[in-house]
C-alpha positions as CSV (number, residue, x, y, z in Angstrom):
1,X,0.0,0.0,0.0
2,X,1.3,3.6,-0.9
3,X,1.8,6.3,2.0
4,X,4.6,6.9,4.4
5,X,6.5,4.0,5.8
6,X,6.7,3.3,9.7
7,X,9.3,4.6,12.1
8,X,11.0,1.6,12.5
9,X,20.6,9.9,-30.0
10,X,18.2,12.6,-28.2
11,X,15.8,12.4,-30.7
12,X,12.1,13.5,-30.0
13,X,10.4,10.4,-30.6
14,X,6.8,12.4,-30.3
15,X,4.7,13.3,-33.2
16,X,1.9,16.0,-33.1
17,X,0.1,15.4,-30.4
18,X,-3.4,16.5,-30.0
19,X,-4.6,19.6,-27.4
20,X,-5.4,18.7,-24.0
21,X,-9.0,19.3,-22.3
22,X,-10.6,22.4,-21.2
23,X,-12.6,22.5,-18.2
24,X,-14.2,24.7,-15.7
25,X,-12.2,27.0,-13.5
26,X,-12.4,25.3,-9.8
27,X,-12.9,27.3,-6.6
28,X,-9.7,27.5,-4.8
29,X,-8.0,30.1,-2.9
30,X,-4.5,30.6,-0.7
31,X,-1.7,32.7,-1.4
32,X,1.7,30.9,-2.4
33,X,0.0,29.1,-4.3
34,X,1.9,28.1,-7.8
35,X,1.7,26.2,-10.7
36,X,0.1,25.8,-14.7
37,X,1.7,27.3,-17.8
38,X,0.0,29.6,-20.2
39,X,-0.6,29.3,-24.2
40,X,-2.5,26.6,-25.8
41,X,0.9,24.5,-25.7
42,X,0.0,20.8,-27.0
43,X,0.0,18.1,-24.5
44,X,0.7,14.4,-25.1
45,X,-2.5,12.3,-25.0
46,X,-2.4,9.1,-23.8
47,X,-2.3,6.0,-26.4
48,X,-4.8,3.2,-26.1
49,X,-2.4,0.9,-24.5
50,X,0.3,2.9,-23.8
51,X,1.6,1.0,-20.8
52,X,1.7,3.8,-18.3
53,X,0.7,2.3,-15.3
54,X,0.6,5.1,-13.2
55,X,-0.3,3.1,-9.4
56,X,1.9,0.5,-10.2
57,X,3.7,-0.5,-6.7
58,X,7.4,0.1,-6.5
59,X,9.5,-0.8,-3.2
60,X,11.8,1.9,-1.5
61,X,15.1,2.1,-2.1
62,X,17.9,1.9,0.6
63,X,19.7,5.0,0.7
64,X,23.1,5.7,-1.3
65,X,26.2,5.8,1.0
66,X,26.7,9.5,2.1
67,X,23.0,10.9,1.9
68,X,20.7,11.2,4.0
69,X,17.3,10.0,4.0
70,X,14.7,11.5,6.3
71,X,16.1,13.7,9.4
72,X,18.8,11.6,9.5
73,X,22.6,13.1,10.6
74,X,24.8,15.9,9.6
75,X,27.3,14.5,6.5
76,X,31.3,15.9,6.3
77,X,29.8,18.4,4.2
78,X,27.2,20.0,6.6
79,X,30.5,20.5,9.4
80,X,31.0,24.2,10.0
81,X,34.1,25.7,6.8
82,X,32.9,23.0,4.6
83,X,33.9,24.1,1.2
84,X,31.2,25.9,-0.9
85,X,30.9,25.1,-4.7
86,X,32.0,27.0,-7.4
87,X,29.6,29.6,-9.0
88,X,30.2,26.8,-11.8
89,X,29.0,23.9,-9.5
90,X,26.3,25.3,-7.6
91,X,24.5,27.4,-11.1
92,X,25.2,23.9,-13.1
93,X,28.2,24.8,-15.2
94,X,30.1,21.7,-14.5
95,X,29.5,18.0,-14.7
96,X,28.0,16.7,-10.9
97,X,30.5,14.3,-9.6
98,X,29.7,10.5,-9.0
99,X,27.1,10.1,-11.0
100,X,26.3,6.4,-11.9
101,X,27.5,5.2,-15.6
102,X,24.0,3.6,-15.9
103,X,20.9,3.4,-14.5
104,X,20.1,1.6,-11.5
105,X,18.3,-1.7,-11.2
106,X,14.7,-1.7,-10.5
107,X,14.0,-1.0,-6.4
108,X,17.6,0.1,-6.1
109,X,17.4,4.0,-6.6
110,X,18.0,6.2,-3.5
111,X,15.1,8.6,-2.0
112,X,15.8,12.0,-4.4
113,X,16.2,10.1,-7.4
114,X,18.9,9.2,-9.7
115,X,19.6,10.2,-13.1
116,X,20.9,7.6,-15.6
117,X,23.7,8.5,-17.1
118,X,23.4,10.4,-20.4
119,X,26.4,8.9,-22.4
120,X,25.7,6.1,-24.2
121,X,28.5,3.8,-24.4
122,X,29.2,4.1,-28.2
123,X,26.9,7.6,-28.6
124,X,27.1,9.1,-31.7
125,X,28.8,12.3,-32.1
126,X,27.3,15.6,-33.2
127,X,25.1,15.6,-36.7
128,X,27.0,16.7,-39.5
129,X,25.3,20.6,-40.5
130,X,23.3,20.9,-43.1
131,X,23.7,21.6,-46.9
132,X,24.0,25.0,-47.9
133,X,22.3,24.3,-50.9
134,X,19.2,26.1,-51.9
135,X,16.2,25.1,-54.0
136,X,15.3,21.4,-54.4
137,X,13.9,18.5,-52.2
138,X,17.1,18.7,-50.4
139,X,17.1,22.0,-49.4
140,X,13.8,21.4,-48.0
141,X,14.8,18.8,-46.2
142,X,17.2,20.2,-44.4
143,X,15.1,23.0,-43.3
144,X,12.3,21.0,-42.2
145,X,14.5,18.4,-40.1
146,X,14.7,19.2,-36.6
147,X,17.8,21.1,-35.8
148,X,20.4,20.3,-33.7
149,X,21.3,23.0,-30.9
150,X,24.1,25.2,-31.8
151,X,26.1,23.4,-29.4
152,X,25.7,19.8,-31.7
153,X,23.9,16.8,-30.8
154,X,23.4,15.7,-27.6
155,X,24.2,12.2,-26.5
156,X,21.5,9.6,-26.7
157,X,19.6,8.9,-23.7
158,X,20.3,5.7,-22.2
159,X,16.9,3.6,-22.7
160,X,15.8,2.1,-18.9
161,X,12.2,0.7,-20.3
162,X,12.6,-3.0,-21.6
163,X,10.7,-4.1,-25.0
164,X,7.1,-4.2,-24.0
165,X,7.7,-3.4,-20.7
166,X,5.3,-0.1,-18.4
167,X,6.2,2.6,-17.2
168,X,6.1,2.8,-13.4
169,X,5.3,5.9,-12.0
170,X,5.9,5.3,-8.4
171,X,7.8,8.1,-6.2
172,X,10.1,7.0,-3.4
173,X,10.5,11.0,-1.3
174,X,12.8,9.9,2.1
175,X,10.4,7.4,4.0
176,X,7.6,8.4,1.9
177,X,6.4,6.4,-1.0
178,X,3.7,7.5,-3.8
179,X,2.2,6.1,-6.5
180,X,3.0,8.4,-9.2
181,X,5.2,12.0,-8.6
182,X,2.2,14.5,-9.3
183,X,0.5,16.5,-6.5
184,X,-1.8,19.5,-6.1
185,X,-0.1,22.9,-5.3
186,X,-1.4,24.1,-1.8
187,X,-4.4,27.2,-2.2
188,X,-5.4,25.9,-5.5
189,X,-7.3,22.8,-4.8
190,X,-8.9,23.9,-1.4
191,X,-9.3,21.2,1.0
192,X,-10.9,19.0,-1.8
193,X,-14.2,18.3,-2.5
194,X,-13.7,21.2,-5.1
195,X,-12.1,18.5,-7.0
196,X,-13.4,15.8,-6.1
197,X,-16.4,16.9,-8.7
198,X,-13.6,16.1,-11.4
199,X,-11.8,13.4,-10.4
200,X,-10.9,11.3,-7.9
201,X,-8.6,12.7,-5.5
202,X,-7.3,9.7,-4.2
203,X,-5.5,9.5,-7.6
204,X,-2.8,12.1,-7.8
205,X,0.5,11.1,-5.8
206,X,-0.8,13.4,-2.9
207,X,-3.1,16.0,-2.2
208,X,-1.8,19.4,-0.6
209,X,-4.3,20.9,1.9
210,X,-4.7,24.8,1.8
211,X,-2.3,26.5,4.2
212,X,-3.9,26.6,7.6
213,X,-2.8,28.4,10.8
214,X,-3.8,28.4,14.3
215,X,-6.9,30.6,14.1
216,X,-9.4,31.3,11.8
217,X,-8.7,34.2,9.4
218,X,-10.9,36.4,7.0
219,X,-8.0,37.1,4.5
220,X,-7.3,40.5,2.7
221,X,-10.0,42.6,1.3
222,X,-11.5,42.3,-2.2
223,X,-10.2,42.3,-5.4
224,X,-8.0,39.2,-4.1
225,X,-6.5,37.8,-7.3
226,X,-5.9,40.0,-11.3
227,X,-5.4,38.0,-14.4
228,X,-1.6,38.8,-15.8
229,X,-0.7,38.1,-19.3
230,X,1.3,34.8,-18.0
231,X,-0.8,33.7,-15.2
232,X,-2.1,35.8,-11.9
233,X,-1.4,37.2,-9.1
234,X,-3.5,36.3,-5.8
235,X,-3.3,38.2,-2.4
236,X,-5.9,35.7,-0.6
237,X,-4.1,35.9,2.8
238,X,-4.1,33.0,4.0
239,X,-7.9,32.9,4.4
240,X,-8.7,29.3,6.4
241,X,-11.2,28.0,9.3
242,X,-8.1,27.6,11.7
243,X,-6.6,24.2,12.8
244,X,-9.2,23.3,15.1
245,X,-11.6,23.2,12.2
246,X,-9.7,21.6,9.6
247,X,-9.0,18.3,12.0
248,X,-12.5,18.6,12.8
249,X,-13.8,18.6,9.2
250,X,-11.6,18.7,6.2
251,X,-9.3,16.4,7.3
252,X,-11.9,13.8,7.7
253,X,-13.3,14.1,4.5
254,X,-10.5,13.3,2.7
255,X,-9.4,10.3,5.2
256,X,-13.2,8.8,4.1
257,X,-12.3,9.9,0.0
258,X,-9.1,7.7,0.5
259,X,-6.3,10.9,0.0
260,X,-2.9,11.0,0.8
261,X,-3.1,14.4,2.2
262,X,0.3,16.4,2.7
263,X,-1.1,19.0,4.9
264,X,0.5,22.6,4.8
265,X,0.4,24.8,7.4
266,X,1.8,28.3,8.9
267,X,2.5,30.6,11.4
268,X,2.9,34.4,12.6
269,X,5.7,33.1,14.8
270,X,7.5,30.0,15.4
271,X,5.5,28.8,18.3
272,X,2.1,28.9,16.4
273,X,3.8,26.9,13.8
274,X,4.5,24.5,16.7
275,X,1.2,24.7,17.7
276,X,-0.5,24.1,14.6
277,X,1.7,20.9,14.1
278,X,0.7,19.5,17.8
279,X,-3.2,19.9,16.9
280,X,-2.4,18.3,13.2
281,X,-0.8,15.4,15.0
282,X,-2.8,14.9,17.8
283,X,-6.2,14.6,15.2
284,X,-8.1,11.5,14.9
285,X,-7.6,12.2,11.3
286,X,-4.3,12.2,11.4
287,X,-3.3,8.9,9.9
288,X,-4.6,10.7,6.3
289,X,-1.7,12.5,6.6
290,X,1.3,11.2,4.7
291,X,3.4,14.3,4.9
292,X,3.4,18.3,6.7
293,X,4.2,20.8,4.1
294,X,5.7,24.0,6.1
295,X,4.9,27.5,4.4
296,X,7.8,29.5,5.6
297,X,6.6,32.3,2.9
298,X,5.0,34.3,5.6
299,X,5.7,37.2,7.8
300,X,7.1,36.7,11.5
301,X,5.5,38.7,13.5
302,X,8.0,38.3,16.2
303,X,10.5,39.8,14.0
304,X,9.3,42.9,12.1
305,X,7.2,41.2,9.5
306,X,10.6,39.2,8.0
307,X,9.2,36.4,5.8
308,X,10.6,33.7,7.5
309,X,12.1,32.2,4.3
310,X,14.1,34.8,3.5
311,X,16.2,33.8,6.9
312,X,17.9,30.7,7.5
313,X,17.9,31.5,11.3
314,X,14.2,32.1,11.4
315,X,13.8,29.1,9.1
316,X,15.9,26.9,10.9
317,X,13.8,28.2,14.3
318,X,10.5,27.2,12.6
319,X,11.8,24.0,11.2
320,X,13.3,22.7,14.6
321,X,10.0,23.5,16.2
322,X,7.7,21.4,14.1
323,X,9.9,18.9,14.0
324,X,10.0,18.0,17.4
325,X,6.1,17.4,16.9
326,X,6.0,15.4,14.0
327,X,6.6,11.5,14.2
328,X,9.8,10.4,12.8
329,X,7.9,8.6,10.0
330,X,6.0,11.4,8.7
331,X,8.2,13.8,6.1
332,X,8.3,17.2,6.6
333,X,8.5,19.1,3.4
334,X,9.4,22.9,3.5
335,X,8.5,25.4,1.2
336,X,10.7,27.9,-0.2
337,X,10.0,31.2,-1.3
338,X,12.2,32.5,-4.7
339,X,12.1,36.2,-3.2
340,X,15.7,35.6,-2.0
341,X,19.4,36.4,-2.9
342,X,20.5,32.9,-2.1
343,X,18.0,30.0,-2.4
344,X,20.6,27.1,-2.0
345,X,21.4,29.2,1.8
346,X,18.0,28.6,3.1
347,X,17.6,25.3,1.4
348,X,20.4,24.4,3.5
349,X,19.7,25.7,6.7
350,X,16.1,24.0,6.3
351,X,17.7,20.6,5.8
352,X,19.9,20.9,8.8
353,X,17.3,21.7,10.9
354,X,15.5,18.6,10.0
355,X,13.4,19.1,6.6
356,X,12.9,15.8,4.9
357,X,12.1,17.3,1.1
358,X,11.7,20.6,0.0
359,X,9.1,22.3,-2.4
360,X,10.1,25.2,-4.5
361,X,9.0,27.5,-5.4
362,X,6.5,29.5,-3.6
363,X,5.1,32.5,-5.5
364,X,7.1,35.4,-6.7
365,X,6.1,38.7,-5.0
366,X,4.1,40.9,-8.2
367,X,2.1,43.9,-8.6
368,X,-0.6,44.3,-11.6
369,X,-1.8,47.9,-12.3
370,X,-5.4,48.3,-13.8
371,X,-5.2,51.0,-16.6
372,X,-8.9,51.9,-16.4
373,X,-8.9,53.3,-13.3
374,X,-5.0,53.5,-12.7
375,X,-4.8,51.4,-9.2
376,X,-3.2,48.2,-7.7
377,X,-5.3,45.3,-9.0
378,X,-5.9,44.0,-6.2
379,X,-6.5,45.8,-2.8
380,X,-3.2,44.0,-1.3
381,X,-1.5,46.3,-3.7
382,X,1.3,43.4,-3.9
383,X,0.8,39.8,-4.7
384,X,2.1,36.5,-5.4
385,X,2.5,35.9,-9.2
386,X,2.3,32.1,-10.4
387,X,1.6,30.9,-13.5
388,X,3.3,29.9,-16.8
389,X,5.7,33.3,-16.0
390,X,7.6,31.6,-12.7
391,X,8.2,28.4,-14.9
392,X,11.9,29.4,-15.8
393,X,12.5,30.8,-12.5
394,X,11.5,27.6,-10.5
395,X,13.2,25.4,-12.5
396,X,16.4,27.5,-11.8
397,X,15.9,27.3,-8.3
398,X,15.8,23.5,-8.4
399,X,18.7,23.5,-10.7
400,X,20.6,25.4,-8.1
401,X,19.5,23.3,-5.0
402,X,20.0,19.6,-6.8
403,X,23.4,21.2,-8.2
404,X,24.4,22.5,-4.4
405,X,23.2,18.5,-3.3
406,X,24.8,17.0,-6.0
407,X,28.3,19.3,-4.8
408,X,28.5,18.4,-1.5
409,X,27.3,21.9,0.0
410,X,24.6,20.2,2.0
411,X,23.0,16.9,2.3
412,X,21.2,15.4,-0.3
413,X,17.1,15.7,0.1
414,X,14.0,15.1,-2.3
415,X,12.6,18.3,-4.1
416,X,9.4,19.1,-5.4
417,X,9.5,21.0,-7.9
418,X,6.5,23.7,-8.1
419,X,5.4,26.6,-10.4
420,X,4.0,27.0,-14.1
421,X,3.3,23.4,-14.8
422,X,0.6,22.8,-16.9
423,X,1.5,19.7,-19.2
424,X,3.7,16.2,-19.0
425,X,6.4,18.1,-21.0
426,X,6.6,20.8,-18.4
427,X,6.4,17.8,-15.5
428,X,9.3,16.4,-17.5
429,X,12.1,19.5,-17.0
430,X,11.4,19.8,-13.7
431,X,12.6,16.0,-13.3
432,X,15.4,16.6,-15.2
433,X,16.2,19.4,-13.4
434,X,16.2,17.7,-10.3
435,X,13.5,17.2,-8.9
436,X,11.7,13.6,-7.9
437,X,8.2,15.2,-7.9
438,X,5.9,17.9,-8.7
439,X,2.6,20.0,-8.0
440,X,0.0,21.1,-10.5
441,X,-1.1,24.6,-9.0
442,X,-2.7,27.5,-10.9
443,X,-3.1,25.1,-14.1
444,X,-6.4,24.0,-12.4
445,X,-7.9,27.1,-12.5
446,X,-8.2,26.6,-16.3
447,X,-8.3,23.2,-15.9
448,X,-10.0,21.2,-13.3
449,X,-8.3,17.9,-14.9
450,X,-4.7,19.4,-14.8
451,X,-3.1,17.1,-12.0
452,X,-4.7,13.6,-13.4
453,X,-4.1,14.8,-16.8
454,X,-0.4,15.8,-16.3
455,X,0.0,12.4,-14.5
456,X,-0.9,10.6,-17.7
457,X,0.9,13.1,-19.7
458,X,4.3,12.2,-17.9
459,X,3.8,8.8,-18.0
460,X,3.4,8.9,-21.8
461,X,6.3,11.3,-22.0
462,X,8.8,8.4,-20.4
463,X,7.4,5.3,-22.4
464,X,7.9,7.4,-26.1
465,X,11.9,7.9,-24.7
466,X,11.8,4.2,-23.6
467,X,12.4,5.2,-19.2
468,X,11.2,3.1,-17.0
469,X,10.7,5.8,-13.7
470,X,10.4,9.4,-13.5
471,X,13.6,8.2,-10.8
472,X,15.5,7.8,-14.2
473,X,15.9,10.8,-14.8
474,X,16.3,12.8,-11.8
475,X,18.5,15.6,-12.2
476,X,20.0,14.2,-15.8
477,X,20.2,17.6,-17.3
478,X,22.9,18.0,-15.1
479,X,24.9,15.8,-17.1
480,X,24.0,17.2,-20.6
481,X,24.9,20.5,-20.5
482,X,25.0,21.9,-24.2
483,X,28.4,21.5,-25.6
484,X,29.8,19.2,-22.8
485,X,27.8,16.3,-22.8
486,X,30.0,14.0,-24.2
């Protein structure tokens, strides 16, 4: 059964592929909320037997000598004057050391993943350039091919999927194990029955509560959320029934509805955090809970309004709190804002204080003017934009963390990767960026279907390139870096 364990060459293979469905925008609400991608980008459809099998089981791995799975101790790298990486290492300019020549054998991969390695024995080399000539079949050939990058060919991916053979979609993240990577961004699914209306959410890999805090709050003052050209920006507030509620009501619900519910919640200060993880785990619900998602993208009260995330001492404070509430078994996954100078420095500090995965990115603080009347769009003034827009950006900040991991700057966790993901493609380059999972966020707004539909869409997106698990290839960009891959 999935949920948490006790405490005890690069050729597209794809043709066109047809458009995915529209739906319904679904009621949801919470700021920090991210996710979907903009455009009417084409998304892979699923084949009549495809063989994506997306709740296929898949055991946990043991974990890789030198990481560290769950809480688990301090490496030679976390000691105090450990060396930091080269702006090379840590922003992916360099090849990631001790990478394995091939991919692991089924049940054998460690908790963040593992990227097969991307050169081939026997790869061929770059593609000779096209023909200068002009006119003729041949010159339209050339024109029409795909085009290598500038850089030349990349090496072929090595092929992990055997002849007639499924994909398997489980998700080992530290002691937790999902059926397939794909979750629901926290604010934009509510507390689901929202969804439920559309599908089943006992079907995505987990489902991320709304952000709830110790009391009940109102939220900010209407407008709350503006359309932008590449998404929106939302300034909800945190709006919620309080903790006592939640356990009372919501969390119930999705026990009976089967979910594996990662629950987020927040704070004004580090003792309500603490506070709101003592009711979670004192709940008679509580055993619907597979994982505690901790928003540190809030202001601390305690400290002049400082988002917490934009400190590691405050983070590390916050971190150390919950933790000492939450069972060892249960993962505690901590969500980064991308409003900071160094992501990789509060990445670390939440790993050291005991983080189990980490989810990036939060939303990016935005401001959307309305031209006829010449005000803030919302009454906020400022919000947080998500949306196709923050794609690039989060998949930089998981580049950066994976790269900093992959370095030895600080232990090695799971990372979910978050923001402008709208499509299996888009799910794709956030695995190859590093990341062993990912949430569907503002994509539902347009699309009730996104998370289920990007599920499928992933799955299909590995068979076509002949992987076996989204484990596969975990952080494999890092080893194909245009011009070097080879």
């Amino acid at each position: 059964m999935f949920g948490r364990k006790k405490p005890e060459d690069e050729q597209d293979p794809r043709g066109a592929q047809p458009g995915g469905p529209a739906g319904a925008g679904a009621a949801a609400t919470d700021a920090g909320a991210t996710g979907g991608r903009g455009g009417d980008r084409p998304a892979v459809a699923m084949r009549p037997g495809s063989g994506s099998t997306p709740d296929a089981a898949r055991p946990a791995a043991s974990t890789p000598a030198g990481s560290a799975p769950g809480r688990g101790g301090a490496t030679a790298a976390d000691a105090p004057g450990s060396h930091e990486p080269t702006p090379a290492q840590v922003n992916g300019t360099a090849h990631e050391p001790g990478r394995p020549a091939a991919a692991a054998p089924a049940g054998s991969r460690p908790p963040g993943g593992g990227a097969a390695s991307a050169a081939a024995a026997g790869a061929p080399g770059s593609a000779a350039p096209a023909s200068a000539a002009t006119g003729g079949a041949q010159a339209h050939a050339a024109s029409a091919a795909p085009t290598p990058a500038r850089f030349g060919a990349a090496a072929p991916l090595t092929r992990t999927l055997r002849p007639g053979g499924s994909v398997d979609l489980s998700t080992v993240l530290g002691p937790l194990t999902l059926p397939n990577p794909v979750m629901t961004a926290s604010g934009c699914a509510a507390n689901g029955p929202e969804l439920q209306r559309f599908f089943d959410v006992s079907q995505v890999g987990a489902f991320v509560t709304k952000t709830v805090l110790a009391q009940p709050r109102s939220g900010r003052g209407t407008p709350r959320m503006a359309e932008t050209d590449a998404g929106m920006i939302n300034s909800i507030g945190l709006q919620g029934p309080g903790i006592e509620a939640f356990v009372t009501t919501d969390l119930p619900w999705l026990m009976q509805a089967g979910a594996r519910v990662i629950v987020s919640i927040a704070g004004n200060d580090p003792r309500e955090f603490a506070a709101v993880a003592k009711t979670l785990v004192e709940s008679q619900a509580f055993d619907a809970c597979v994982g505690v998602e901790v928003n540190i993208s809030c202001p601390n009260v305690a400290n002049r309004g400082l988002v917490f995330a934009c400190d590691p001492a405050a983070t590390t404070e916050v971190i150390d709190r919950v933790r000492t509430h939450v069972p060892p078994g249960i993962p505690i996954f901590v969500k980064l804002s991308p409003d900071v100078t160094d992501i990789v420095q509060i990445a670390r500090a939440a790993v050291h204080a005991g983080a189990d995965a980490l989810v990036m990115i939060n939303t990016l603080l935005g401001l959307e003017i309305d031209t006829a009347t010449l005000r803030p769009a919302v009454a906020g003034i400022t919000g947080g934009l998500s949306g196709p827009a923050i794609r690039p950006v989060a998949l930089r900040a998981v580049w950066q963390v994976y790269a900093a991991m992959q370095a030895g700057v600080m232990p090695t966790r799971p990372i979910v990767g978050v923001g402008g993901i709208r499509t299996g493609e888009d799910a794709l380059s956030f695995l190859a960026a590093g990341a062993s999972a990912v949430q569907v966020g503002t994509a539902i707004f347009n699309d009730p279907h996104a998370p289920i539909r990007v599920r499928d869409e992933l799955g299909e997106e590995l068979r076509v390139r002949e992987i076996a698990s989204p484990a596969d290839v975990v952080g494999i960009a890092h080893t194909r870096i245009p011009g070097r891959d080879r």
